[in-house]
C-alpha positions as CSV (number, residue, x, y, z in Angstrom):
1,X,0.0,0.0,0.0
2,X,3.0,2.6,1.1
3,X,4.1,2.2,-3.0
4,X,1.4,3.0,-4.6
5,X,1.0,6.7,-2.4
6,X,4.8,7.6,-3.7
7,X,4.0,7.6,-7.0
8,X,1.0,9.9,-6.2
9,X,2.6,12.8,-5.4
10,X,5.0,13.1,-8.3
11,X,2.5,11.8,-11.0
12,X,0.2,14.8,-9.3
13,X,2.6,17.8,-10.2
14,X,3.0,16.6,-13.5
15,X,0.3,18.2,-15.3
16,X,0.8,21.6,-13.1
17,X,4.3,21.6,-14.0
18,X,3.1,21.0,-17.4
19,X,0.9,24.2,-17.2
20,X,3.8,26.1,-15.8
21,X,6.2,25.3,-18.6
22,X,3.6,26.0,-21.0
23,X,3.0,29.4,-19.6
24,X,6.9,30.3,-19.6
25,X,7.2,30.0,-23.3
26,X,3.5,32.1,-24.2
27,X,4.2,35.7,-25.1
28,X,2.3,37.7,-23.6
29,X,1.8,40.2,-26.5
30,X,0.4,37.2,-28.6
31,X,-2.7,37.2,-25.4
32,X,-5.7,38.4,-26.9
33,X,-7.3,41.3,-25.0
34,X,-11.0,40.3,-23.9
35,X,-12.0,44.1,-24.0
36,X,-11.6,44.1,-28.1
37,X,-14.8,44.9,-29.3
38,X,-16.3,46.1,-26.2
39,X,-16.8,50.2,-25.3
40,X,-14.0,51.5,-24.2
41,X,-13.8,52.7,-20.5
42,X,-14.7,56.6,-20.3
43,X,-12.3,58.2,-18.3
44,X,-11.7,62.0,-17.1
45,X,-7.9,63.2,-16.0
46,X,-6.3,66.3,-15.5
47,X,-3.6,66.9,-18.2
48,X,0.0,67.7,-17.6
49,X,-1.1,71.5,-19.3
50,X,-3.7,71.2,-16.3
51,X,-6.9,71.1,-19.3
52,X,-9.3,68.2,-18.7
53,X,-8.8,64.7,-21.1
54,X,-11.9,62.6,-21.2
55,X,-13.2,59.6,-23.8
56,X,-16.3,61.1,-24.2
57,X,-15.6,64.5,-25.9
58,X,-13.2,62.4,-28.5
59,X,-16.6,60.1,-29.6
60,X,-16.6,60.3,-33.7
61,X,-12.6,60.4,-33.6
62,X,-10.8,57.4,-34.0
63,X,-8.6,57.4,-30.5
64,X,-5.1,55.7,-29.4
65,X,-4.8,55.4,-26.3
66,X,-1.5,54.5,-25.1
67,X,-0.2,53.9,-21.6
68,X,3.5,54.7,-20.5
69,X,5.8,55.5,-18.5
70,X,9.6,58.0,-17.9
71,X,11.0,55.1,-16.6
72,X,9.9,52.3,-19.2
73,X,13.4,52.3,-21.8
74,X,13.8,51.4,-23.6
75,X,10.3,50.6,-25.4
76,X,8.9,54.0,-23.7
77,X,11.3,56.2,-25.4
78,X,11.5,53.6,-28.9
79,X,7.6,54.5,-29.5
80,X,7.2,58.4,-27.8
81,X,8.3,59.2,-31.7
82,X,6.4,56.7,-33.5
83,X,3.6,58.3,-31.4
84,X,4.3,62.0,-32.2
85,X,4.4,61.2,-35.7
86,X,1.1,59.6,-35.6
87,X,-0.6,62.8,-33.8
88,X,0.9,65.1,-36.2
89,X,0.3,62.8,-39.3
90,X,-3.1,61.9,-38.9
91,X,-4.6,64.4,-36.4
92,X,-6.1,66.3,-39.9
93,X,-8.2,62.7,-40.5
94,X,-9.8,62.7,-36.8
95,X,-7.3,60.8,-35.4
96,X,-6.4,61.9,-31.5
97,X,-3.3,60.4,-29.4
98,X,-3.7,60.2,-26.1
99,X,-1.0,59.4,-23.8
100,X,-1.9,58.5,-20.0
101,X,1.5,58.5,-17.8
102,X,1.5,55.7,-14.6
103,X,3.1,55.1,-11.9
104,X,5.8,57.9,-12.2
105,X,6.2,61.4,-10.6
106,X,4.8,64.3,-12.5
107,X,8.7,65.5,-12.6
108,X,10.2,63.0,-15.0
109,X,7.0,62.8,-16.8
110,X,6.9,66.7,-17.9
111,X,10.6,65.7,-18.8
112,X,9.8,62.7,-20.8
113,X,7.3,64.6,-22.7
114,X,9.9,67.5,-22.9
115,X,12.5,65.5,-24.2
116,X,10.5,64.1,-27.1
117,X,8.6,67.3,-27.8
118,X,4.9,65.2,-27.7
119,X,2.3,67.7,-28.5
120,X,-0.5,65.3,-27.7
121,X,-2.5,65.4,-24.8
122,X,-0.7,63.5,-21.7
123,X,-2.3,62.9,-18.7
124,X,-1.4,61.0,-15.2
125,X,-3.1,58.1,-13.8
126,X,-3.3,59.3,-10.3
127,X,-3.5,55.7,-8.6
128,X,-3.9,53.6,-11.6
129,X,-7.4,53.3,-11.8
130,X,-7.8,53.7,-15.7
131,X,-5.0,51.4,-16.2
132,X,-6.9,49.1,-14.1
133,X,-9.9,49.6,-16.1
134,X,-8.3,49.1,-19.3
135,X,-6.6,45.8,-17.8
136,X,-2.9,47.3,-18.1
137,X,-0.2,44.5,-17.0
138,X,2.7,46.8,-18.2
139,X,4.1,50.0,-20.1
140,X,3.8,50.7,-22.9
141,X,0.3,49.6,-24.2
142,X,-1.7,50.7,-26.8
143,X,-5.5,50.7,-27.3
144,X,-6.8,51.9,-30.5
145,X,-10.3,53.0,-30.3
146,X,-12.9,53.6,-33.1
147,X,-15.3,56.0,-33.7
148,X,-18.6,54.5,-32.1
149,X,-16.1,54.2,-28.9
150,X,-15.4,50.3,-29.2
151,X,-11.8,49.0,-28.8
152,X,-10.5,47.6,-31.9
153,X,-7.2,46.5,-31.0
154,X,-4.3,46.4,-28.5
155,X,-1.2,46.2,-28.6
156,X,1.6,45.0,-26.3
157,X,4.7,46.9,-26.2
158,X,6.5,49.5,-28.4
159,X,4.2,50.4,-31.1
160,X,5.8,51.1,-34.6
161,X,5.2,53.4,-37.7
162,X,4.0,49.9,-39.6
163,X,1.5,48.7,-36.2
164,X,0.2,52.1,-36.0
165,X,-0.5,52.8,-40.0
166,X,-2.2,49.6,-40.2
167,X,-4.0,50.0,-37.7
168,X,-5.0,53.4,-37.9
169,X,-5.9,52.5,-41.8
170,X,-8.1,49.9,-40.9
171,X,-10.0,52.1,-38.7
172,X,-10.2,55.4,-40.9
């Protein structure tokens, strides 16, 4: 009887060491985001000019929404120009770029947007509750919103010229 309760145990932690190696090797960019296709999460902050930044005003533009940080290099500072050019490229088509700063002090975020001249609006998340809402594991993170308000896409770390074209393209 003692023999057969040895092999228990081990033959138990197979399939959760299973699981765990399995989720070691998924990237977490390849995740698909379960708020793509649903309304996207109004929010109001206070920008870093000290104007309001709400959702709701921006409804009948397409909106992205991207979520960063001073201290996130390198993919922070690899995107804040990808992002700039996207304002200033396709702000005439009813695009808006919105950045939301968290977890940082208002200091090195007024630098950060400084240093990369970003003339979008740039807001802190005081407390992280629209990150929360917007289910953000890490910075940076892009949400790219449509017209009617509904999330269209996400995407996971430094955004590029090619991810936001085609995306923006798709959505225009």
């Amino acid at each position: 009887m003692k023999r057969r309760w040895r092999w228990l145990l081990p033959l138990a932690a197979v399939p959760v060491l299973a699981l765990l190696a399995y989720g070691f090797v998924l990237d977490p960019r390849n995740i698909p985001s379960p708020l793509v296709g649903r309304p996207a999460a109004a929010f109001t902050l206070t920008a870093f000019d000290g104007t309001p930044l709400a959702l709701d005003p921006l409804r009948g533009k397409v909106v992205v929404v991207n979520f960063w940080a001073s201290w996130c290099n390198p993919a922070c500072y690899d995107e804040a120009p990808v992002l700039e050019r996207a304002w200033r490229t396709y702000r005439d088509r009813g695009v808006v770029v919105v950045g939301i700063d968290m977890q940082d002090t208002a200091e090195a975020a007024r630098e950060f947007i400084r240093r990369f001249e970003l003339t979008f609006p740039n807001a802190p998340d005081p407390g992280g509750k629209v990150a929360v809402e917007y289910g953000v594991y890490g910075v940076p993170e892009t949400f790219f919103v449509d017209r009617a308000g509904t999330i269209r896409a996400k995407h996971v770390g430094a955004v590029t010229d090619e991810v936001i074209r085609g995306t923006l393209e798709r959505l225009l």
